[in-house]
BALOBA-1460 file (C-alpha; in Angstrom, 3 decimals):
// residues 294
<rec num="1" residu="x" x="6.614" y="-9.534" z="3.949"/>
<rec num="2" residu="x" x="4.635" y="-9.955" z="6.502"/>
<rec num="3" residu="x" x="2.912" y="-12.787" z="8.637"/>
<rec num="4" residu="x" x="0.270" y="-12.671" z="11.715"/>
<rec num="5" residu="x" x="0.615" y="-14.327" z="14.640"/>
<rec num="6" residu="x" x="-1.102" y="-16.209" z="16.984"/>
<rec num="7" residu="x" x="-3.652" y="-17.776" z="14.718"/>
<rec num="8" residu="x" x="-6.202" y="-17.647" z="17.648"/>
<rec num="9" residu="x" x="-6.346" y="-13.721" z="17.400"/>
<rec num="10" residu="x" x="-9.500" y="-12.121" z="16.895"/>
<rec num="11" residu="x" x="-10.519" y="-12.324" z="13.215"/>
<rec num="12" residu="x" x="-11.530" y="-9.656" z="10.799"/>
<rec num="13" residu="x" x="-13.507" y="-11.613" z="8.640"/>
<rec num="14" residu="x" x="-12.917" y="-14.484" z="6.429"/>
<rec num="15" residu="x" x="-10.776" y="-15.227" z="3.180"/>
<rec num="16" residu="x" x="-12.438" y="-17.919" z="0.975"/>
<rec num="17" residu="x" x="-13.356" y="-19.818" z="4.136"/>
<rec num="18" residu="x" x="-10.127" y="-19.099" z="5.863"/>
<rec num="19" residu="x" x="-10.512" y="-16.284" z="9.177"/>
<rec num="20" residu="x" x="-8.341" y="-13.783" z="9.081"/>
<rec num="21" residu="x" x="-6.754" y="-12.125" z="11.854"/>
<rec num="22" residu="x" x="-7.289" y="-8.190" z="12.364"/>
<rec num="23" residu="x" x="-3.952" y="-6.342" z="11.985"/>
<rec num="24" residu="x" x="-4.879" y="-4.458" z="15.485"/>
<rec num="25" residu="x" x="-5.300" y="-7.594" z="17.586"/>
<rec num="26" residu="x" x="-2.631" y="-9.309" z="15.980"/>
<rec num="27" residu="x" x="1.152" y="-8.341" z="15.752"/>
<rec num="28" residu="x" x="2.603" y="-8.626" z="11.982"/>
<rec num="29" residu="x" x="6.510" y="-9.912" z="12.776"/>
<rec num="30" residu="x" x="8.659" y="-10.331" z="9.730"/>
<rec num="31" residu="x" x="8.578" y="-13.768" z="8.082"/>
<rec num="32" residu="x" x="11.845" y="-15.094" z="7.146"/>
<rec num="33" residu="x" x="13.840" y="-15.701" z="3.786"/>
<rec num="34" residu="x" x="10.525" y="-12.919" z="3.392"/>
<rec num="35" residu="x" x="11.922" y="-12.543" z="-0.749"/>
<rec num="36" residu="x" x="10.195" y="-16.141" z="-2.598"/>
<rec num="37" residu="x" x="11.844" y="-18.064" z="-4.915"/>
<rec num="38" residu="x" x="11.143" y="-17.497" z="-8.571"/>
<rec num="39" residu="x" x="7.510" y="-16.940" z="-9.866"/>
<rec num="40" residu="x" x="7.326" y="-20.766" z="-12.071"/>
<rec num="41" residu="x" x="6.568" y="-24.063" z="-10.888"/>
<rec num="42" residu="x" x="9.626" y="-25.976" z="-9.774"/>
<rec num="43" residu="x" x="10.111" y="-29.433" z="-10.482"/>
<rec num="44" residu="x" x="11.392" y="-31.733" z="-7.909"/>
<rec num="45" residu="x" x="14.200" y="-32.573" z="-9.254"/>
<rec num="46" residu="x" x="15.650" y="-29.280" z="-9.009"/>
<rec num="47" residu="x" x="15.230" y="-29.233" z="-4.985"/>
<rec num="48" residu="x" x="17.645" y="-31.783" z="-4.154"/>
<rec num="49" residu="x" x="17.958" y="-30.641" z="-0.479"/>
<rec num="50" residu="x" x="14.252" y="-30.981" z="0.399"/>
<rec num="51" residu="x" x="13.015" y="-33.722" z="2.952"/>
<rec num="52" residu="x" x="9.218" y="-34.811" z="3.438"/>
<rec num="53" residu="x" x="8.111" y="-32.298" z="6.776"/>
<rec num="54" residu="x" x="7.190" y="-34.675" z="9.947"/>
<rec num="55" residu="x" x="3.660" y="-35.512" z="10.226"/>
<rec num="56" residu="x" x="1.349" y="-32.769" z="11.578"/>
<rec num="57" residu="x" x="3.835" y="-29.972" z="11.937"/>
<rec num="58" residu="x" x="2.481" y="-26.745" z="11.433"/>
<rec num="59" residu="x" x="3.537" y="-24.844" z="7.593"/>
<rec num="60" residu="x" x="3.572" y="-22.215" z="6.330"/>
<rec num="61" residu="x" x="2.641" y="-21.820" z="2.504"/>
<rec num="62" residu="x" x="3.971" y="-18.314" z="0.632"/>
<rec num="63" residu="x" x="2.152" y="-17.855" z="-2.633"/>
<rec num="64" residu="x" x="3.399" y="-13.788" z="-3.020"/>
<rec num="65" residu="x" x="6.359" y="-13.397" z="-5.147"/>
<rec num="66" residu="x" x="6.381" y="-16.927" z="-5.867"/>
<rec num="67" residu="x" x="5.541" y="-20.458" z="-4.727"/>
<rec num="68" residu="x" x="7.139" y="-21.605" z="-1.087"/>
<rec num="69" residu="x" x="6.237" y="-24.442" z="1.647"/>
<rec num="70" residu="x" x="7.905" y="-24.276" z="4.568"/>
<rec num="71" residu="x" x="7.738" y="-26.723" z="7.935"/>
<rec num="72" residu="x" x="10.201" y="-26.290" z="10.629"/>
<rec num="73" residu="x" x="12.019" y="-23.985" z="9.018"/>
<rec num="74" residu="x" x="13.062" y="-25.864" z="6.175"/>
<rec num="75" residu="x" x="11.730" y="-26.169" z="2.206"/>
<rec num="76" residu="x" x="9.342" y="-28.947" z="1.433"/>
<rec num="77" residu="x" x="9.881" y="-29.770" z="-2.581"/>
<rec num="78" residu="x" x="6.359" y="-30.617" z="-4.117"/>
<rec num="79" residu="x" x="5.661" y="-31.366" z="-7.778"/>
<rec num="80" residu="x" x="3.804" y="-28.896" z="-9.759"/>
<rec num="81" residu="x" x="0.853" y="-30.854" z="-9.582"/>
<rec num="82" residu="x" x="1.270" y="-30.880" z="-6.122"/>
<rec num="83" residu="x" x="1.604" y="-26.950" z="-5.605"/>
<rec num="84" residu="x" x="-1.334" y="-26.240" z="-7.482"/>
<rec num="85" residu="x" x="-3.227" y="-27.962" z="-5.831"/>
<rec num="86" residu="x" x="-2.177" y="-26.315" z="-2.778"/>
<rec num="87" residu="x" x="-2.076" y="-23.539" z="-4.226"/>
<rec num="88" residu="x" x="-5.930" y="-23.634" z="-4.958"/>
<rec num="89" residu="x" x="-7.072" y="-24.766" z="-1.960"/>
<rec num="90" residu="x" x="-5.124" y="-22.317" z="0.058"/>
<rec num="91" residu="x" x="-7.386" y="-19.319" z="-2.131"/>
<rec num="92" residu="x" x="-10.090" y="-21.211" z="-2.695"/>
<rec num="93" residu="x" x="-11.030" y="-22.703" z="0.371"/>
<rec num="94" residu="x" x="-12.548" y="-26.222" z="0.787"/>
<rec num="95" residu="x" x="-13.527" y="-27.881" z="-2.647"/>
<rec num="96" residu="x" x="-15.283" y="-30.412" z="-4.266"/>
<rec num="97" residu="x" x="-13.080" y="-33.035" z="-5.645"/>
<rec num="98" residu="x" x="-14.643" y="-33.210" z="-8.757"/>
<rec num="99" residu="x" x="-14.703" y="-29.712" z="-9.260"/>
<rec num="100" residu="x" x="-11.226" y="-29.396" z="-8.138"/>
<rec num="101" residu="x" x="-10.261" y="-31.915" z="-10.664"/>
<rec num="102" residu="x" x="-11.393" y="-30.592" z="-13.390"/>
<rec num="103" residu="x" x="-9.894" y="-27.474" z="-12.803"/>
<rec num="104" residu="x" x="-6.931" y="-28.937" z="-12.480"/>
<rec num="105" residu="x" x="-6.950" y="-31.079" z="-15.379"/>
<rec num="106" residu="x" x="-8.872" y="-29.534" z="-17.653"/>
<rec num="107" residu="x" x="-7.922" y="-31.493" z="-20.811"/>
<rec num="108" residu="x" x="-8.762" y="-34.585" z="-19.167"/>
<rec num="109" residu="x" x="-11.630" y="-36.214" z="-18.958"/>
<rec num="110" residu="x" x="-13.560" y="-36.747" z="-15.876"/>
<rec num="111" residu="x" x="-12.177" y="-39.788" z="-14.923"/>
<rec num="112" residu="x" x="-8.784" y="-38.980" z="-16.069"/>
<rec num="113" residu="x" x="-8.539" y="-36.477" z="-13.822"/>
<rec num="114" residu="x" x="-10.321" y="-37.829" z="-10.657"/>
<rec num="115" residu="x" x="-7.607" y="-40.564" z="-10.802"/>
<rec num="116" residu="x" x="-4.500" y="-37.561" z="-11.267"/>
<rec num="117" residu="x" x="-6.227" y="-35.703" z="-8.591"/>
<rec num="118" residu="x" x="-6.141" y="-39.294" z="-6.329"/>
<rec num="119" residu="x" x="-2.568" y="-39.500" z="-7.293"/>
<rec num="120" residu="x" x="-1.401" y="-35.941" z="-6.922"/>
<rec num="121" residu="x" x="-2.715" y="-36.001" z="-3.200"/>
<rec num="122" residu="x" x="-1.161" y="-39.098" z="-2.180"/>
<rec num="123" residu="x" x="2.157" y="-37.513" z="-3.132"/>
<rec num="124" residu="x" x="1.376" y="-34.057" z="-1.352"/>
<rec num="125" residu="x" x="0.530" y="-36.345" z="1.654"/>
<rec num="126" residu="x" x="4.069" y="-38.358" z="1.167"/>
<rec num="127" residu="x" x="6.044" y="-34.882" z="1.200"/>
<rec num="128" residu="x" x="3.664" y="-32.464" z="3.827"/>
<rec num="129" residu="x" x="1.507" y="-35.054" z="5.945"/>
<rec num="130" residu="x" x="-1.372" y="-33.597" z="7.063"/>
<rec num="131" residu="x" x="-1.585" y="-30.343" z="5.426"/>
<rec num="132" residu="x" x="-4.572" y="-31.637" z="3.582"/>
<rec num="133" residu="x" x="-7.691" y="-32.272" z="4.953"/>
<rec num="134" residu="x" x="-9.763" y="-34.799" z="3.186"/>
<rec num="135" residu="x" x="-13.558" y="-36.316" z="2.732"/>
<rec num="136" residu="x" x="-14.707" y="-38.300" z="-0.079"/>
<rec num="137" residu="x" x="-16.117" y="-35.418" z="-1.725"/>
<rec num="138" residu="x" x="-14.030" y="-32.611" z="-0.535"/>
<rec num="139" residu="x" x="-10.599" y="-30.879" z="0.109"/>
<rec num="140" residu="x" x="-9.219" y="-28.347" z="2.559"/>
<rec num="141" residu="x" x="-6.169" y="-26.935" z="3.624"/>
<rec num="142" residu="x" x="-5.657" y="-28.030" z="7.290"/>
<rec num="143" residu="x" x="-5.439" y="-25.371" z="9.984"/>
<rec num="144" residu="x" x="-2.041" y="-25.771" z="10.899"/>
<rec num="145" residu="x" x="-1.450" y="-24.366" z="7.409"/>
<rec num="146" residu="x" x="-0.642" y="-20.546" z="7.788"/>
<rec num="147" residu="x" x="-0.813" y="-18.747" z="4.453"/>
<rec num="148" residu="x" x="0.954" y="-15.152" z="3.743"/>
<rec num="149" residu="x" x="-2.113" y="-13.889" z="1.418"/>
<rec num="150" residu="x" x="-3.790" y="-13.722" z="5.144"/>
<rec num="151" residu="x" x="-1.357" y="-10.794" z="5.678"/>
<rec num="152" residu="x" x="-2.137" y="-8.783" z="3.026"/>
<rec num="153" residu="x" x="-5.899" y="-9.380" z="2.888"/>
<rec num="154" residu="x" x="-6.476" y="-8.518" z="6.668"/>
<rec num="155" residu="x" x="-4.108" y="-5.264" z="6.259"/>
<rec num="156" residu="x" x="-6.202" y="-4.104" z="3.313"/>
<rec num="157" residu="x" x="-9.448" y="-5.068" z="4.853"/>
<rec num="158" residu="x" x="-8.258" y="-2.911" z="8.132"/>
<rec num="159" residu="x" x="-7.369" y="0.077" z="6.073"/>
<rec num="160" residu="x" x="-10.440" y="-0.070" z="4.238"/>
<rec num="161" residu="x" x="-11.967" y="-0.307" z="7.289"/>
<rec num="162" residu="x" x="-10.857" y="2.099" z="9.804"/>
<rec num="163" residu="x" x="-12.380" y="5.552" z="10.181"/>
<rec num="164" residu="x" x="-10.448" y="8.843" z="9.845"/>
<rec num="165" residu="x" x="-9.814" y="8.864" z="14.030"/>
<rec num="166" residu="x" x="-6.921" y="6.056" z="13.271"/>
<rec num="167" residu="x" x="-3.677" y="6.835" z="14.122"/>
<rec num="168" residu="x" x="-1.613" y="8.498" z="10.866"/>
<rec num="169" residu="x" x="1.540" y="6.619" z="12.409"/>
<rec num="170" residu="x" x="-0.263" y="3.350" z="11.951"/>
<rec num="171" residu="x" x="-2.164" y="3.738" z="9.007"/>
<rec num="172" residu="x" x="1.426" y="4.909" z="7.304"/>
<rec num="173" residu="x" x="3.324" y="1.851" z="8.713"/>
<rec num="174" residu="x" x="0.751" y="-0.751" z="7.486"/>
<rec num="175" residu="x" x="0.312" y="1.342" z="4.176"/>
<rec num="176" residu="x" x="4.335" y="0.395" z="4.097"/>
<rec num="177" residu="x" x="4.016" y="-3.112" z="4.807"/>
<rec num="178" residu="x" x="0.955" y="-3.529" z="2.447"/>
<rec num="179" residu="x" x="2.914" y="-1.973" z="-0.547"/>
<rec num="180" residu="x" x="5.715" y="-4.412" z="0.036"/>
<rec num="181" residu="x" x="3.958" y="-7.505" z="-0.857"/>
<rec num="182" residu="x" x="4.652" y="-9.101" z="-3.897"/>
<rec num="183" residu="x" x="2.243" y="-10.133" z="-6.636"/>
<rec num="184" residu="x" x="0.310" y="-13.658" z="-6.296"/>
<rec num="185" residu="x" x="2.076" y="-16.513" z="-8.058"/>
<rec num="186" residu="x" x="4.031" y="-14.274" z="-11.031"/>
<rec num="187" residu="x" x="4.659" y="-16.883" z="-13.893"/>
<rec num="188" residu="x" x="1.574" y="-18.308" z="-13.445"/>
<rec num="189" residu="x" x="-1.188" y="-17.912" z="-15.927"/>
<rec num="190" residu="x" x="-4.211" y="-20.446" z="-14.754"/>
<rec num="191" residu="x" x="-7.882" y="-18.253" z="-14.907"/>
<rec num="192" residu="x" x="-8.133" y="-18.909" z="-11.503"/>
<rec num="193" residu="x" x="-4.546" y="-17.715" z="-10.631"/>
<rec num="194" residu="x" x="-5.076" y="-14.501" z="-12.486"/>
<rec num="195" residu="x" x="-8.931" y="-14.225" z="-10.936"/>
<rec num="196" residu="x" x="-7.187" y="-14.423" z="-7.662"/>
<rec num="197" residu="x" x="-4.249" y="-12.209" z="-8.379"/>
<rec num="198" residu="x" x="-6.483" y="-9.190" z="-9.523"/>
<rec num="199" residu="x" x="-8.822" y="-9.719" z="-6.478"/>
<rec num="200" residu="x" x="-5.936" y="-9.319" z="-4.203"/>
<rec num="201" residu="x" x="-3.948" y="-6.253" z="-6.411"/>
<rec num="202" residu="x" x="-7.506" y="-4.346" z="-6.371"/>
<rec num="203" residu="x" x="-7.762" y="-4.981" z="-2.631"/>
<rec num="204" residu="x" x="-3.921" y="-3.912" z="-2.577"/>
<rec num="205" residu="x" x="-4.590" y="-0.377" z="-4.621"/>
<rec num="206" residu="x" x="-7.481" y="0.329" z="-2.726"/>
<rec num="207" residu="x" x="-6.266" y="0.245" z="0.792"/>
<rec num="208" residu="x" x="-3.150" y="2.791" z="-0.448"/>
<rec num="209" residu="x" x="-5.383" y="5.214" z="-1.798"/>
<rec num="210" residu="x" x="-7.531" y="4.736" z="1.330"/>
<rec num="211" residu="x" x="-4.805" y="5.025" z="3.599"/>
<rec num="212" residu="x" x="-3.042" y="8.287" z="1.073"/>
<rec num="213" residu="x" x="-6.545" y="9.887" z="1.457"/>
<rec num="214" residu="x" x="-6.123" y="9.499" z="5.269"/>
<rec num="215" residu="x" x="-2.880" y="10.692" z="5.537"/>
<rec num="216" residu="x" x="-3.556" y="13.824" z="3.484"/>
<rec num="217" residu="x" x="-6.905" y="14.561" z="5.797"/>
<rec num="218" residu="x" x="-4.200" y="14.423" z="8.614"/>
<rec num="219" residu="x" x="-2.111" y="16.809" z="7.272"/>
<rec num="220" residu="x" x="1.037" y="14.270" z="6.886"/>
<rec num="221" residu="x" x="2.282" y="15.277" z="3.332"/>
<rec num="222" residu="x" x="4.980" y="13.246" z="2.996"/>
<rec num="223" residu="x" x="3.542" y="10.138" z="4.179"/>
<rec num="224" residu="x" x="0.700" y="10.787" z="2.136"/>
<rec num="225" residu="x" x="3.173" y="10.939" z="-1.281"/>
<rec num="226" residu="x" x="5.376" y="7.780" z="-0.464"/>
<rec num="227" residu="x" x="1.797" y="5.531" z="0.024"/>
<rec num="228" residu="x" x="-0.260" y="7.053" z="-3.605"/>
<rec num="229" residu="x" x="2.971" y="6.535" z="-5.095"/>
<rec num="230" residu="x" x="3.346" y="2.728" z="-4.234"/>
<rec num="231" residu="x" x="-0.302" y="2.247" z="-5.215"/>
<rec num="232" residu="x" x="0.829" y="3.154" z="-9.107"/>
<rec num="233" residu="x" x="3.716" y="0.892" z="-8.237"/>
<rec num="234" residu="x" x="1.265" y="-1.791" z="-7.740"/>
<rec num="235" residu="x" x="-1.206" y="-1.312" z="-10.355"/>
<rec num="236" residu="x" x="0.799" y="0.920" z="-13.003"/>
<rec num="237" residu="x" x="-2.534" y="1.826" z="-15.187"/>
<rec num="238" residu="x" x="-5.066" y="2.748" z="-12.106"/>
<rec num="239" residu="x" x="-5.961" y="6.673" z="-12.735"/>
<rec num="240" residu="x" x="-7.319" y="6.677" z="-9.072"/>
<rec num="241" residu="x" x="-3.789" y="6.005" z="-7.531"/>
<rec num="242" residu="x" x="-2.118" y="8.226" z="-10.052"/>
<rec num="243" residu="x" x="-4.532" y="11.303" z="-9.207"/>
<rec num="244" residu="x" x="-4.418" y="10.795" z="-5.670"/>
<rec num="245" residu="x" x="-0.245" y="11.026" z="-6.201"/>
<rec num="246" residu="x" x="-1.090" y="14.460" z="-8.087"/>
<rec num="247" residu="x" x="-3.425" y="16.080" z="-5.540"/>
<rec num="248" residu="x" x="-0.590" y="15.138" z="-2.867"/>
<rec num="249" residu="x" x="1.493" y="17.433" z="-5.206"/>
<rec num="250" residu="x" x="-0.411" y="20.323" z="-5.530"/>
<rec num="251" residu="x" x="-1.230" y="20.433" z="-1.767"/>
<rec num="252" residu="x" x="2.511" y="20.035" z="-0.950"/>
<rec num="253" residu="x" x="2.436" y="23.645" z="-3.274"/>
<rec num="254" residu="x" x="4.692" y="21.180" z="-6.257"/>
<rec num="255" residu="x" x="2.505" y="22.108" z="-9.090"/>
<rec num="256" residu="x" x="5.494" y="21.023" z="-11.652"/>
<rec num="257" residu="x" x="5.824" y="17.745" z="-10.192"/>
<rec num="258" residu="x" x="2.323" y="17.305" z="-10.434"/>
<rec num="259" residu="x" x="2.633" y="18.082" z="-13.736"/>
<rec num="260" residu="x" x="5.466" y="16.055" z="-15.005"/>
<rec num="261" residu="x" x="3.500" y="12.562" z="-13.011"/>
<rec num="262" residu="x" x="0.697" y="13.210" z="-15.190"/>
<rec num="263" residu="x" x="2.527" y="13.785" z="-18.632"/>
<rec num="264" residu="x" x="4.543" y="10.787" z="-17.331"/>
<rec num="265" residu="x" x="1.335" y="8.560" z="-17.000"/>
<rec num="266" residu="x" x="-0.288" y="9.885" z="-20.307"/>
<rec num="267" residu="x" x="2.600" y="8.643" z="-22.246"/>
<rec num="268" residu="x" x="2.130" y="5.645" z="-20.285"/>
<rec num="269" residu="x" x="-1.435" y="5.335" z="-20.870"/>
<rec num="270" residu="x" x="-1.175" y="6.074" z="-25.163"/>
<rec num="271" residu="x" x="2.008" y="4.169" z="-25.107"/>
<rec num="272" residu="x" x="0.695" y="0.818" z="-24.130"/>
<rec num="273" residu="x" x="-3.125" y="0.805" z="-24.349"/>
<rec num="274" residu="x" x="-3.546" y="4.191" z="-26.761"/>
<rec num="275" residu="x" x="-6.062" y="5.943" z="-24.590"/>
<rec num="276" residu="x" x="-5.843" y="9.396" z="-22.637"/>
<rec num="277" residu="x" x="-6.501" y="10.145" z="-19.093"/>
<rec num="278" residu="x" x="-10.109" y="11.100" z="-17.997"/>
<rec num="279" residu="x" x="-11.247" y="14.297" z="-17.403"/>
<rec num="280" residu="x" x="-11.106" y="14.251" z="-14.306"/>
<rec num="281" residu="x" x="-7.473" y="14.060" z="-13.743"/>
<rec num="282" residu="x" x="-6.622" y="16.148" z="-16.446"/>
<rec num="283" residu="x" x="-8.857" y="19.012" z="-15.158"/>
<rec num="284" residu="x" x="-6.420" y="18.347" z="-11.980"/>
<rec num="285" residu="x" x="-3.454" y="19.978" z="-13.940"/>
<rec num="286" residu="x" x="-5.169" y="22.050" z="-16.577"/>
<rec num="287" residu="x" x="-4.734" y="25.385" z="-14.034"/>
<rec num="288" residu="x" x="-1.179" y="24.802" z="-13.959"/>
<rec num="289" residu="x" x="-0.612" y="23.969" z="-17.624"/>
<rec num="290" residu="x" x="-2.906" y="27.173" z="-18.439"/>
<rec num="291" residu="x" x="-0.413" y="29.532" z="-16.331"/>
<rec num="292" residu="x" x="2.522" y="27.297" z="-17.631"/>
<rec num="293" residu="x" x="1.560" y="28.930" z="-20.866"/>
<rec num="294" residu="x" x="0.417" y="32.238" z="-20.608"/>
């Protein structure tokens, strides 16, 4: 995966409050141990290696693939209480406490959870000192917080962005990197964790088929295939990525490829959710199944 560096770069827009750096003006750089950690909530107990991070050293907080806080170079163990609150803040952006509490705790009275919320944030505070931001009312993430979502928003936002005159070298290379990022917080099933994660996914999809699109405008085939074909990686039942993978098919002159992708996503699509494709991608194929059969 992939991080942006420096945070001072020019920024594309911003991510629930947070600026994020353009891909262009900013260099993406591998982050390491890049693969998280499992997709649950760890316990503390389990982390026995861990040490609180020194006050006001910059972290970095990974969120794709799995739940990770990093200062120096080395873990920082949190409750789970403790990374989702992080964890909200992070894609949420400053919050009201009470709001944030009963999100949080939503079982709990209001009370109740005002005092776990008070609790929970003196511990994040004992293990990553002054990664929190804090008013009587309200909660942030501090700057020196880096987050890897930022990656894949501002790469999606650029290739969204970017008219046809961008390089196809570029627009291929961040198609790569954008396809490699993991889903948001797998194992998690909070409504706001699954808001979040199908904001980012659609984002995801879109840019591939934006950047596919591109690539097939440019003549580059192959480059073309490799990016529609990660975009039905990412979102497996999205008929947009899987016709842009069979219009790259026909125009590389495969018409029985093309074929065999779409009989391969119709049994996906009556397997699992008992629907057919849409017209529109079946009229894609139709010539070739008509000749197929005459």
């Amino acid at each position: 995966m992939w991080a942006l560096v420096p945070a001072s770069t020019p920024v594309l827009g911003n991510f629930r409050g947070r600026a994020v750096a353009s891909p262009r003006s900013a260099r993406f750089r591998p982050v390491e141990g890049g693969t998280m950690t499992g997709g649950t909530v760890r316990p503390m107990t389990r982390v026995r290696a861990r040490t609180p991070a020194q006050p006001d050293q910059p972290f970095r907080l990974s969120l794709l693939g799995g739940w990770d806080l990093q200062a120096g170079g080395e873990g920082v163990a949190m409750s789970s209480n403790g990374q989702r609150l992080l964890a909200f803040l992070a894609l949420r952006g400053r919050t009201q406490r009470d709001y944030l509490a009963g999100i949080l705790w939503p079982e709990s009275d209001e009370q109740s959870a005002l005092a776990n919320l008070r609790t929970t944030l003196w511990r994040v505070r004992q293990r990553a000192k002054g990664a929190v931001i804090s008013t009587s009312h309200e909660l942030q993430l501090a700057p020196l917080v880096t987050l890897d979502v930022d990656g894949l928003v501002a790469a999606g936002r650029y290739l969204v962005r970017q008219d046809s005159a961008e390089s196809p070298a570029d627009c291929a290379e961040i198609g790569r990197d954008l396809a490699r990022h993991a889903p948001l917080l797998p194992g998690w099933y909070d409504d706001w964790v699954l808001t979040e994660r199908e904001s980012l996914q659609q984002l995801q999809v879109h840019a591939l088929e934006v950047a596919a699109e591109r690539l097939v405008q440019s003549h580059h085939l192959g480059a073309a295939l490799e990016i529609a074909q990660a975009a039905t990686q990412v979102e497996p039942f999205r008929e947009t990525a899987h016709c842009a993978v069979v219009k790259v098919l026909l125009q590389q002159a495969n018409p029985a490829q093309a074929v065999r992708h779409y009989q391969r996503y119709e049994r996906l699509l009556d397997r699992e959710l008992g629907i057919e494709p849409s017209p529109n991608l079946r009229d894609l194929v139709r010539p070739v199944l008509a000749r197929s059969q005459a």
